[in-house]
Backbone as CSV, one residue per row, in Angstrom:
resi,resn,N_x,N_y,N_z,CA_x,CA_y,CA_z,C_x,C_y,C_z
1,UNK,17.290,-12.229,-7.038,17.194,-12.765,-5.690,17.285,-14.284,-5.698
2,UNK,16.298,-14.582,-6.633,16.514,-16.158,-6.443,18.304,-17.094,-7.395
3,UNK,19.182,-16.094,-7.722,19.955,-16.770,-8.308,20.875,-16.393,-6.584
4,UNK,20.847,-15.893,-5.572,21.872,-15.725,-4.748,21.319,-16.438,-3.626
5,UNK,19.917,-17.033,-3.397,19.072,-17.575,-2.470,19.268,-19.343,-3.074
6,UNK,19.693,-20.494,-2.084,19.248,-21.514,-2.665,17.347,-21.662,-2.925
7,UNK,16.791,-22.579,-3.687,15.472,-22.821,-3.207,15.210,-23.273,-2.125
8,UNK,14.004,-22.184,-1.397,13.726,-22.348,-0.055,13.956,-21.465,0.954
9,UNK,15.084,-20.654,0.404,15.953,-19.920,1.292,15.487,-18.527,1.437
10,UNK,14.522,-18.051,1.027,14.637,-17.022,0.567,13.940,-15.921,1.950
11,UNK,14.331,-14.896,2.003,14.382,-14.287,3.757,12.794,-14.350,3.934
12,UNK,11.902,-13.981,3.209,10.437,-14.266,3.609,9.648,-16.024,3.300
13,UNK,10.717,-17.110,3.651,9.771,-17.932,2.762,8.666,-18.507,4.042
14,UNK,8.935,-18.456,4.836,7.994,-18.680,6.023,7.107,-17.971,6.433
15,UNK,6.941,-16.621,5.529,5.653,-15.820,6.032,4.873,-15.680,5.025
16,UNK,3.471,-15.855,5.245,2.392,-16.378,4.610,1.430,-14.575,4.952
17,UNK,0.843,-14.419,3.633,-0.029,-13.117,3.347,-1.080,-13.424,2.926
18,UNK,-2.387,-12.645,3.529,-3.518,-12.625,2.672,-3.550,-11.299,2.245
19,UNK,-3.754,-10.544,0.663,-4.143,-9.434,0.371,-5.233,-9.166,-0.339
20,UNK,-5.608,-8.049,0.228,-7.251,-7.829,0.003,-6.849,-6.835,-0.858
21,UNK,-5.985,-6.151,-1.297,-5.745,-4.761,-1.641,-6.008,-5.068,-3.437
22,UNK,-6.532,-3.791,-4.152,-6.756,-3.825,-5.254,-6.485,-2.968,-5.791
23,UNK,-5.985,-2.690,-7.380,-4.987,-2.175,-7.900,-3.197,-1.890,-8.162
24,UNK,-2.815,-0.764,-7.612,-1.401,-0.931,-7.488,-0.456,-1.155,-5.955
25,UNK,-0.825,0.478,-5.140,-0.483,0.256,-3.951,0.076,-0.922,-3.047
26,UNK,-1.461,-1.478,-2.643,-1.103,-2.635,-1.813,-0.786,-3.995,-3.094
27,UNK,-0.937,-4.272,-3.493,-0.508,-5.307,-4.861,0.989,-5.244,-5.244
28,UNK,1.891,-3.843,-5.307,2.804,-3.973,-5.611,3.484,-4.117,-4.267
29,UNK,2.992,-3.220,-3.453,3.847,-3.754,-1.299,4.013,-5.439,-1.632
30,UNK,2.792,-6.616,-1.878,2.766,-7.515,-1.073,3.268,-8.476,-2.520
31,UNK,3.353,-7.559,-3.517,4.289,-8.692,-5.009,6.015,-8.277,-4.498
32,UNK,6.638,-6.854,-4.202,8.207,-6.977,-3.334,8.226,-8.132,-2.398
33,UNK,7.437,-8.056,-1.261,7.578,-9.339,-0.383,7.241,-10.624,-0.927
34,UNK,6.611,-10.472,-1.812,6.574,-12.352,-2.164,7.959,-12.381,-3.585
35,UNK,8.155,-10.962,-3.812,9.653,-11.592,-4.522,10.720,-12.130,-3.597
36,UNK,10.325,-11.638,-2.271,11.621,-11.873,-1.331,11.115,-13.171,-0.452
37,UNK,10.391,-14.290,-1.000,9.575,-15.521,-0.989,8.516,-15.659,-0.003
38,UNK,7.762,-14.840,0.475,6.219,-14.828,0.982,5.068,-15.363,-0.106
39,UNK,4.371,-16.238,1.054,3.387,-17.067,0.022,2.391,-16.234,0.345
40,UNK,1.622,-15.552,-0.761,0.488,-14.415,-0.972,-0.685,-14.961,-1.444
41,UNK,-1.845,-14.944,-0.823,-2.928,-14.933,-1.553,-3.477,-13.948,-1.570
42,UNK,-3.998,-13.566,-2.797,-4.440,-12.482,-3.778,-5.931,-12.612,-3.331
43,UNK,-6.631,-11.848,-2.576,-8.525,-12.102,-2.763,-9.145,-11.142,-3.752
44,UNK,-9.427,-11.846,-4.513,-10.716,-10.697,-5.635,-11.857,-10.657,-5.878
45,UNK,-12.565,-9.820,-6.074,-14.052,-9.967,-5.874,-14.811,-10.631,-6.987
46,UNK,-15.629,-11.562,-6.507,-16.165,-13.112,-7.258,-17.242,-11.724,-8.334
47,UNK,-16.828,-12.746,-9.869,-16.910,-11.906,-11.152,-16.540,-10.769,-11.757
48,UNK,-15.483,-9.851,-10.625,-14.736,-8.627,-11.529,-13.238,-8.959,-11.422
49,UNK,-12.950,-9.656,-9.572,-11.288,-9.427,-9.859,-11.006,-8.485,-9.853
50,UNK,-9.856,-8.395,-9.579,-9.007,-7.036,-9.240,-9.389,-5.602,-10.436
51,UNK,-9.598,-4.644,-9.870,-9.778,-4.093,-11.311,-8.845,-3.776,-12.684
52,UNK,-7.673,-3.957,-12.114,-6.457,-3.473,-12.668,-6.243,-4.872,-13.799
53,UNK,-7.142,-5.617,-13.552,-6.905,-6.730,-14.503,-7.439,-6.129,-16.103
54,UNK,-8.363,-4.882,-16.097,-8.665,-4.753,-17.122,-7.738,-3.369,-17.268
55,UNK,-6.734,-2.961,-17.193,-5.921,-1.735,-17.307,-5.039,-2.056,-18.474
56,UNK,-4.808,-1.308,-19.210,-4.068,-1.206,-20.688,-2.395,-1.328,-19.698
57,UNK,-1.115,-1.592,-20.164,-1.200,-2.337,-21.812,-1.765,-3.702,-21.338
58,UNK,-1.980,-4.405,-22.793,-2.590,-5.943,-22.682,-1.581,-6.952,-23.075
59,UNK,-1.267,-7.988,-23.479,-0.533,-8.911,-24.083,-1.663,-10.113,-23.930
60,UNK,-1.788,-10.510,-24.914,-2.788,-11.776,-25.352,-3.824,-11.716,-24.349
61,UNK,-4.648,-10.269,-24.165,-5.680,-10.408,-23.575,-5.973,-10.233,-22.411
62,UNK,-4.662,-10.308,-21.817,-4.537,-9.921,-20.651,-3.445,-9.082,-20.549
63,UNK,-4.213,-8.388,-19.098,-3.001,-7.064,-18.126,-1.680,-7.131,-18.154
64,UNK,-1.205,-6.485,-18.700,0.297,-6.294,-18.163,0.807,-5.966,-17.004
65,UNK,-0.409,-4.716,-17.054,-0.426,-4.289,-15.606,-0.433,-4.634,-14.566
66,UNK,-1.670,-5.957,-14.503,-1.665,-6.149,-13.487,-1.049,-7.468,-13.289
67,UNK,-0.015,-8.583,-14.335,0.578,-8.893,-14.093,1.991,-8.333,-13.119
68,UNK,2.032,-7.414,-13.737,3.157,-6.644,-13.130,3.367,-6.530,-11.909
69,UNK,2.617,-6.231,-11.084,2.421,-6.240,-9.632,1.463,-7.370,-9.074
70,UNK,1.420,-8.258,-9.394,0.798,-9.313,-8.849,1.256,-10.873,-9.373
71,UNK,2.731,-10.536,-9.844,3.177,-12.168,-10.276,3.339,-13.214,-9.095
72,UNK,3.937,-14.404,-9.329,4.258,-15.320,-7.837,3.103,-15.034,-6.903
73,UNK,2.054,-14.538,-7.236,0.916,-14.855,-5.918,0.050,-16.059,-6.434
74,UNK,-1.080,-16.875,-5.242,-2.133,-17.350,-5.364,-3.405,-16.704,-5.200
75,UNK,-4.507,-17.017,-5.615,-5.652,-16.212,-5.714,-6.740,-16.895,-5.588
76,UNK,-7.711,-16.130,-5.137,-9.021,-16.594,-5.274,-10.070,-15.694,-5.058
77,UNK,-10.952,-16.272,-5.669,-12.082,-15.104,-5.514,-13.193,-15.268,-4.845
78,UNK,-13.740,-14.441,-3.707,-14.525,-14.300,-2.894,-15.763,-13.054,-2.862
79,UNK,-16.689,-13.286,-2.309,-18.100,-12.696,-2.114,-17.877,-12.147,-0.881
80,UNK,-17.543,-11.573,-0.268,-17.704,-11.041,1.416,-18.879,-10.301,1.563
81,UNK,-19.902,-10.506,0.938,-21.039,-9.967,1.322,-22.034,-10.950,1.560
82,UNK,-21.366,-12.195,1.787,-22.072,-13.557,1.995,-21.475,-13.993,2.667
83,UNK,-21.997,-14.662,3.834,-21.347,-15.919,4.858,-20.405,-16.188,4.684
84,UNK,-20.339,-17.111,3.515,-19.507,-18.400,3.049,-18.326,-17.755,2.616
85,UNK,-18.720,-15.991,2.296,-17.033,-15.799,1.619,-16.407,-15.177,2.465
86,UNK,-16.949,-14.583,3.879,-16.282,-14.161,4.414,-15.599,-15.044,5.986
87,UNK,-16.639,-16.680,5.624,-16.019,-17.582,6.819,-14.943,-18.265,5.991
88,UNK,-14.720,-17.982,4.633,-13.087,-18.320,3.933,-12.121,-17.040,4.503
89,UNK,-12.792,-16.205,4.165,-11.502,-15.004,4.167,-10.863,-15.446,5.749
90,UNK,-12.080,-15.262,6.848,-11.504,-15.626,8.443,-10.698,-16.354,8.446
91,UNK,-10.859,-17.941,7.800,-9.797,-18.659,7.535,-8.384,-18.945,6.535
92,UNK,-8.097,-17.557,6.564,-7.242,-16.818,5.786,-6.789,-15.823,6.571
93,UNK,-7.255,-15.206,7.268,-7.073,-14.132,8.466,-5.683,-15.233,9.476
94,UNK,-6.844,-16.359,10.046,-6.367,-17.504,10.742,-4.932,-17.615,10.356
95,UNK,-4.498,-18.355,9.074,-3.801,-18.734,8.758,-2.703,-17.405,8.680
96,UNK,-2.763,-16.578,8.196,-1.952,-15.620,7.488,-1.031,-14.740,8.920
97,UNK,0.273,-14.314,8.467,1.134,-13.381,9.336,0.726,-12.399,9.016
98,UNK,0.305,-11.997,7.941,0.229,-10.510,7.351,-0.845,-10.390,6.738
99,UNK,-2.046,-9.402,6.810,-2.706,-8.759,5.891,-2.721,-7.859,5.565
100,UNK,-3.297,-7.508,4.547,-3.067,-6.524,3.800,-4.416,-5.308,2.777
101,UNK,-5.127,-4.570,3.053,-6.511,-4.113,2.531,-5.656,-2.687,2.324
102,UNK,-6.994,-2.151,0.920,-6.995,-0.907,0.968,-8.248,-0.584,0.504
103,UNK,-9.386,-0.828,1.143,-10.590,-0.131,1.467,-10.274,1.035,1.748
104,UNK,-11.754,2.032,0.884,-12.003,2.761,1.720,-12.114,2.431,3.238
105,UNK,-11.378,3.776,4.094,-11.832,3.429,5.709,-13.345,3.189,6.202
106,UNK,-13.682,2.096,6.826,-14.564,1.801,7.097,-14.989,0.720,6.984
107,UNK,-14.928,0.232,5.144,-15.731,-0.954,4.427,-14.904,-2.346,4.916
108,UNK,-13.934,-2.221,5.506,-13.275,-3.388,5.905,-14.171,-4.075,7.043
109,UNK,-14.574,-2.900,7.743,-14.988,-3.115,8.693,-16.472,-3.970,8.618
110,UNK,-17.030,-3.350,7.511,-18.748,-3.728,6.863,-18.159,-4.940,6.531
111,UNK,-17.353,-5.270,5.930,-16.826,-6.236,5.001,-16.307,-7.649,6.205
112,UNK,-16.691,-7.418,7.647,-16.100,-7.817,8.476,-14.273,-8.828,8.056
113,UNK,-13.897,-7.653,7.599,-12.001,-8.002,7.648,-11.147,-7.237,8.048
114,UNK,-11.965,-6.190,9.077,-10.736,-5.341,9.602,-10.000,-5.807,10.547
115,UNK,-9.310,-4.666,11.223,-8.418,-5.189,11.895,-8.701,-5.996,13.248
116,UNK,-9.930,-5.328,14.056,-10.517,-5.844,14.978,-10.682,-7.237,15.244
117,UNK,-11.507,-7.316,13.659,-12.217,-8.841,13.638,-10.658,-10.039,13.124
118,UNK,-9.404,-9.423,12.773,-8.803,-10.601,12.171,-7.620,-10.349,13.464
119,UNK,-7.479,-9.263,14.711,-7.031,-9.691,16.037,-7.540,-10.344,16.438
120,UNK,-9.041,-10.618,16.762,-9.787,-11.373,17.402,-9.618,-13.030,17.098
121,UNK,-9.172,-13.024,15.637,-9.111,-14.276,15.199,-7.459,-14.986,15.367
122,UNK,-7.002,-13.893,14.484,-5.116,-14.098,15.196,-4.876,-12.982,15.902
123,UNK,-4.663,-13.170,16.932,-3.767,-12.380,17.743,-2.171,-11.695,17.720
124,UNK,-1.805,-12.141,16.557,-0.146,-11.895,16.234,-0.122,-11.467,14.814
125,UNK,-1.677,-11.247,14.495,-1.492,-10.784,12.833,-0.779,-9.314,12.883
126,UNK,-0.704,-9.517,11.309,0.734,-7.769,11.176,-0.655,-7.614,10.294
127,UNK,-1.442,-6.678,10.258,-2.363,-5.768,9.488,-2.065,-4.883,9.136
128,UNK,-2.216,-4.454,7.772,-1.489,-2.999,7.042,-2.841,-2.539,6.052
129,UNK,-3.291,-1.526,6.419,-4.241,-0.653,5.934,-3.285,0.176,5.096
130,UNK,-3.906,0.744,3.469,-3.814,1.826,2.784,-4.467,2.023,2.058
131,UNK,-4.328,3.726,2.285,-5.923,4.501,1.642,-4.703,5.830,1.645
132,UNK,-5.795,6.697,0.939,-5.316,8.037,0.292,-4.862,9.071,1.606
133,UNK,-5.437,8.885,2.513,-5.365,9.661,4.016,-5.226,9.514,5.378
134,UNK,-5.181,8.035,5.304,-5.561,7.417,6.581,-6.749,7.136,7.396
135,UNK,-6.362,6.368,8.444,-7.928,5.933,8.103,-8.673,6.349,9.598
136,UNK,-8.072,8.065,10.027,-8.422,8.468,10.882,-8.672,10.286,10.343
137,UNK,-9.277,11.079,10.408,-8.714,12.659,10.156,-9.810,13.487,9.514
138,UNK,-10.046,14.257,9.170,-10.792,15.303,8.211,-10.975,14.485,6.681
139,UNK,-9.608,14.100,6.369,-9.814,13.773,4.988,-10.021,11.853,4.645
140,UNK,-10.233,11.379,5.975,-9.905,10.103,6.318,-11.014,9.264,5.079
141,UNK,-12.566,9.726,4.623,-13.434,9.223,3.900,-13.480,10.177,2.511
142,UNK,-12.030,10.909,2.156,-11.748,11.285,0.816,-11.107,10.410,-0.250
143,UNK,-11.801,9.929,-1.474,-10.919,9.074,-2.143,-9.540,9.697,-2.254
144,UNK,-8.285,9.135,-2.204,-7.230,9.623,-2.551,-6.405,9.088,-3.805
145,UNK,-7.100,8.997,-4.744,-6.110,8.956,-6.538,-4.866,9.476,-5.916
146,UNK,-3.715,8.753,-6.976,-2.314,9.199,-7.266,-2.420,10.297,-7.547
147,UNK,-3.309,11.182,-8.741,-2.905,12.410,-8.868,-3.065,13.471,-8.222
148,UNK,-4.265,13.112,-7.132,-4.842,14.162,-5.932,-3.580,14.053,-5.056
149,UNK,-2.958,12.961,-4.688,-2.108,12.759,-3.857,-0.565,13.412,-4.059
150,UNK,-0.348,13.326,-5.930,0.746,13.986,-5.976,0.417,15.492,-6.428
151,UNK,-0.405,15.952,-6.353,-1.004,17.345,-6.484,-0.901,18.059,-4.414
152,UNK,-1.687,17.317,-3.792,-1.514,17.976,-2.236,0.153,17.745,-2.019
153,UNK,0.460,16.990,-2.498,2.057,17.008,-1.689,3.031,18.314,-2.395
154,UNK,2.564,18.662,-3.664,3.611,19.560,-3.708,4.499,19.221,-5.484
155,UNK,4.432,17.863,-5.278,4.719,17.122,-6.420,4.607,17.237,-7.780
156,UNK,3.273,17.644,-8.150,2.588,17.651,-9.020,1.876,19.416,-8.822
157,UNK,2.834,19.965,-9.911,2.663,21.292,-9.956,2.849,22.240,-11.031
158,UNK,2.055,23.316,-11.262,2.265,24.094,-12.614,4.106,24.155,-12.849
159,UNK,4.076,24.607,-14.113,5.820,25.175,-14.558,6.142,26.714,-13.158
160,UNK,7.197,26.320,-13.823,8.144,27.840,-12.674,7.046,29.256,-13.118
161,UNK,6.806,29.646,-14.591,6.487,30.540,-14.639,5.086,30.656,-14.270
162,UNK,4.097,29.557,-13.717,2.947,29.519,-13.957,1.712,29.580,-14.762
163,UNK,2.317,29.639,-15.660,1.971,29.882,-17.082,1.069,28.528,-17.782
164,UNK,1.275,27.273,-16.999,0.744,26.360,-18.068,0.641,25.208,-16.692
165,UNK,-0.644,24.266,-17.106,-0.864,23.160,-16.555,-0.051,22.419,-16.134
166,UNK,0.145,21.243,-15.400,1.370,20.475,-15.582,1.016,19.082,-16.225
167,UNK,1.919,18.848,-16.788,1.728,17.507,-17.900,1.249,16.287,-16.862
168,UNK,1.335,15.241,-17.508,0.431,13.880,-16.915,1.798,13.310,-16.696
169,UNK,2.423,12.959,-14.967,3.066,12.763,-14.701,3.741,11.139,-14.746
170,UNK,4.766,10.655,-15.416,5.333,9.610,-16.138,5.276,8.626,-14.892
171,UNK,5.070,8.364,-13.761,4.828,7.164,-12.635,3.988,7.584,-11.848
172,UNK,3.139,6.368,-11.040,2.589,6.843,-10.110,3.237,7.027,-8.531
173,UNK,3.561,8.510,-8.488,4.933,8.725,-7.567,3.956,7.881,-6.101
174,UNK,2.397,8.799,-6.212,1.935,8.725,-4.635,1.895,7.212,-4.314
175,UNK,1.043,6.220,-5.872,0.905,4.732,-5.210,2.260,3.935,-4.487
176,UNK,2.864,4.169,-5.536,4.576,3.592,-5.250,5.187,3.941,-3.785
177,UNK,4.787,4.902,-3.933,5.613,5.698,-2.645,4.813,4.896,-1.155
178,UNK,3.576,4.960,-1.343,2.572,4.425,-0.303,3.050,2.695,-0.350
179,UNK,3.397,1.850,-1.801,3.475,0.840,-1.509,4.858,-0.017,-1.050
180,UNK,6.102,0.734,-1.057,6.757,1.252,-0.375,6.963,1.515,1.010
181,UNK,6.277,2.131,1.365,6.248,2.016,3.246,5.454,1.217,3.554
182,UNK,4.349,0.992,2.869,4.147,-0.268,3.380,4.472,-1.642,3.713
183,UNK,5.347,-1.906,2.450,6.223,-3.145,3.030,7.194,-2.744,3.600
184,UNK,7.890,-1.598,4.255,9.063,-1.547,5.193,8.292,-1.444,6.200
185,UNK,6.931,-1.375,6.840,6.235,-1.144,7.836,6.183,-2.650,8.326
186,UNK,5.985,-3.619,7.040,5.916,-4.696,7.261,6.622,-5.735,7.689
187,UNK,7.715,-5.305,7.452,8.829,-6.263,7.244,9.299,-5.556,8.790
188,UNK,9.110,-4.375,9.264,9.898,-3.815,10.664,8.805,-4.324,11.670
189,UNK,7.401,-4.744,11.551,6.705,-5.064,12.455,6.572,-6.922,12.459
190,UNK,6.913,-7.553,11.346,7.475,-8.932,11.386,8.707,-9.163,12.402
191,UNK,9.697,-7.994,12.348,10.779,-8.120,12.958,10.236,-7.988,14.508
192,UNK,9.669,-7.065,14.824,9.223,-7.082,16.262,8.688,-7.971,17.044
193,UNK,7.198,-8.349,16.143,6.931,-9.659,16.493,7.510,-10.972,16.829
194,UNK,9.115,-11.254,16.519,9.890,-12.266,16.328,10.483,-11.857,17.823
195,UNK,10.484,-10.120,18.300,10.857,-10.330,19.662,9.846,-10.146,20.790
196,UNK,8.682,-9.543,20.353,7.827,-9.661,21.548,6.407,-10.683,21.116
197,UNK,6.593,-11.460,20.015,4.927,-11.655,19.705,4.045,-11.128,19.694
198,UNK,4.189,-9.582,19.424,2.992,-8.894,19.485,2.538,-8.600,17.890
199,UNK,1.564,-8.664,17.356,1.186,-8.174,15.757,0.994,-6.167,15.571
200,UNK,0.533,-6.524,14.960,0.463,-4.386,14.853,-0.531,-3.899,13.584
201,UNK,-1.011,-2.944,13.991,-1.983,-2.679,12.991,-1.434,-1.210,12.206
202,UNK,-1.391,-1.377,10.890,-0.509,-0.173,10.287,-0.966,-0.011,9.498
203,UNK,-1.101,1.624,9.411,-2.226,2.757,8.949,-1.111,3.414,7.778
204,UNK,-1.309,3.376,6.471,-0.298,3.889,5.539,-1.376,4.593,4.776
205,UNK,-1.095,6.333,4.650,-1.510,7.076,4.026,-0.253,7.829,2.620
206,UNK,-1.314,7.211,1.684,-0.462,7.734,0.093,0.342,9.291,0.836
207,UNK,-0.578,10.299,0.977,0.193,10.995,1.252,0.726,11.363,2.053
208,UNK,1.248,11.144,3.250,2.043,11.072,3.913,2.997,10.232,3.507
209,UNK,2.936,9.196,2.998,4.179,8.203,2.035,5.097,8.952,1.393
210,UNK,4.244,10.189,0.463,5.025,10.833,-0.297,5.509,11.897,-0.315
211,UNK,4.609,12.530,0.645,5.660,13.642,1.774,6.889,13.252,2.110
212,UNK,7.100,12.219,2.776,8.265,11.681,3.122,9.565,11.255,2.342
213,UNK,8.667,10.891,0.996,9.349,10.535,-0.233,10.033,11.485,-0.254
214,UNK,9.512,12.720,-0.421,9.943,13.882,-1.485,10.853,15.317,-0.070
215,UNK,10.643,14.568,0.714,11.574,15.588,1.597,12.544,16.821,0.817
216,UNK,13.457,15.793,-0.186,14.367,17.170,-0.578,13.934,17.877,-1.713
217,UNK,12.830,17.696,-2.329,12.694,18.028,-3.665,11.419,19.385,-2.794
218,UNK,10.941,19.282,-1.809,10.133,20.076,-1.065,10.860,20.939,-0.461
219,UNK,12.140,20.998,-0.159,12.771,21.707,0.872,12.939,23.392,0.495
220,UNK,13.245,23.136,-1.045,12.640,24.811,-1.333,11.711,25.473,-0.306
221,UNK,10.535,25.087,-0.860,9.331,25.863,0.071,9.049,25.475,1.283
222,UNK,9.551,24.673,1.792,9.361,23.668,3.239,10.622,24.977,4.022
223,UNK,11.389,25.685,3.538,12.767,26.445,3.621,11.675,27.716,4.195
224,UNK,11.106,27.818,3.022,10.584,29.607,2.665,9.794,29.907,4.232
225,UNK,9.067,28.640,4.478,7.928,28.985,5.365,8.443,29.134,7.137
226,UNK,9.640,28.007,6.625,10.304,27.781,8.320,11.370,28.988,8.573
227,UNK,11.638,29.538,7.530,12.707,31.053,7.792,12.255,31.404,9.089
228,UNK,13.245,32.082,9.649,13.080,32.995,10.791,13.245,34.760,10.502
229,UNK,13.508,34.717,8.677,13.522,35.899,8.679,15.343,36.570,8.694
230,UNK,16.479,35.753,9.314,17.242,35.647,9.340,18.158,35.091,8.094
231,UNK,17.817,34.674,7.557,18.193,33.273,6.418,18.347,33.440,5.009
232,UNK,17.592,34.458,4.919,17.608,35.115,3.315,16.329,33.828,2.952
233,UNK,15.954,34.276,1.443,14.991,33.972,1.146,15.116,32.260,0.334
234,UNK,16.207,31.825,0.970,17.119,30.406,0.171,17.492,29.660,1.412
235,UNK,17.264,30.460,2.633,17.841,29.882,3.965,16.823,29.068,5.012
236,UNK,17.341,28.226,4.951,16.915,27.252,6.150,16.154,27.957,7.620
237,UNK,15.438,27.978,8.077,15.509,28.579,9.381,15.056,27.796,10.401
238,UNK,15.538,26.839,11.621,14.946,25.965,11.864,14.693,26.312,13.514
């Protein structure tokens, strides 16, 4: 990107992020947009930091990992269970086009950085929530892991014969997939804003991300159930 962009040029360099998000998900959404030049600050919690900072592989001591999805950002680390760290974060709310959390549903709210409190502060912020379920439903206060996530979707499933477990699957389809719509959520509600000034608050559930992902690789059994009975047991029935 940056060898076809002069410096400066680059399609996000004027939009400014705060991300609260920890681990992969939201970390890898808001490291695509700051490859495409968004200035990101990274918030981590004062004495652990992101957790993914301690995730194998290492290179001189440090994450690979979590280099990986968190290069080209700025950072800092904050207390939001104290005044002082959460009258910084506000002024980070203030400043920022975009935020970005993946609390459990709720703790944003304890944490006073949800969406409420950082409309109240900007009115044109783009807020992007992700969590395992969303942050409304039955399963809305279920942790949602990658592998729970690619296990309900369909994804993550015994062999044909049923016969045997299924192995430990080589990516994390559900985080990716979730971090993924999240920055196209982002980047389509930046665009809106540019015609009505309005901000938007966007609710990204892993699985539903990867439902969507996996449309054709589901269509087998997504086939079986929608038959009309007409279709044979391979046929579409819609």
């Amino acid at each position: 990107m940056t060898d076809r962009y002069p410096s400066g040029t680059l399609p996000l360099a004027d939009v400014k992020i705060v991300d609260f998000s920890r681990l992969l998900p939201g970390p890898w959404a808001t490291e695509m947009l700051a490859d495409l030049g968004a200035d990101v600050i990274k918030v981590e919690q004062v004495g652990l930091g992101d957790p993914s900072r301690y995730n194998p592989p290492s290179y001189r001591d440090e994450s690979v990992y979590f280099h990986s999805v968190n290069a080209g950002k700025r950072g800092i680390a904050l207390d939001l269970s104290k005044a002082d760290g959460v009258e910084v974060a506000h002024k980070l709310l203030a400043w920022a086009d975009v935020a970005v959390e993946s609390f459990r549903p709720q703790v944003a709210r304890k944490l006073q950085v949800d969406y409420d409190t950082a409309k109240r502060i900007n009115p044109g912020i783009i807020y992007c929530s992700i969590s395992g379920f969303g942050q409304q439903g039955p399963l809305a206060d279920v942790p949602g892991h990658d592998l729970v996530i690619q296990a309900m979707s369909g994804i993550l499933k015994p062999h044909q014969d049923g016969t045997a477990a299924p192995g430990m699957p080589p990516f994390q389809a559900g985080d990716l997939a979730a971090a993924n719509m999240a920055a196209i959520g982002i980047l389509a509600a930046l665009r809106r804003r540019d015609k009505t000034g309005e901000g938007a608050n966007l609710d990204i559930a892993l699985l539903d991300s990867l439902m969507a992902m996996s449309n054709i690789s589901l269509l087998p059994g997504l086939s079986r159930h929608a038959g009309d009975g007409r279709t044979g047991s391979g046929g579409v029935g819609w």
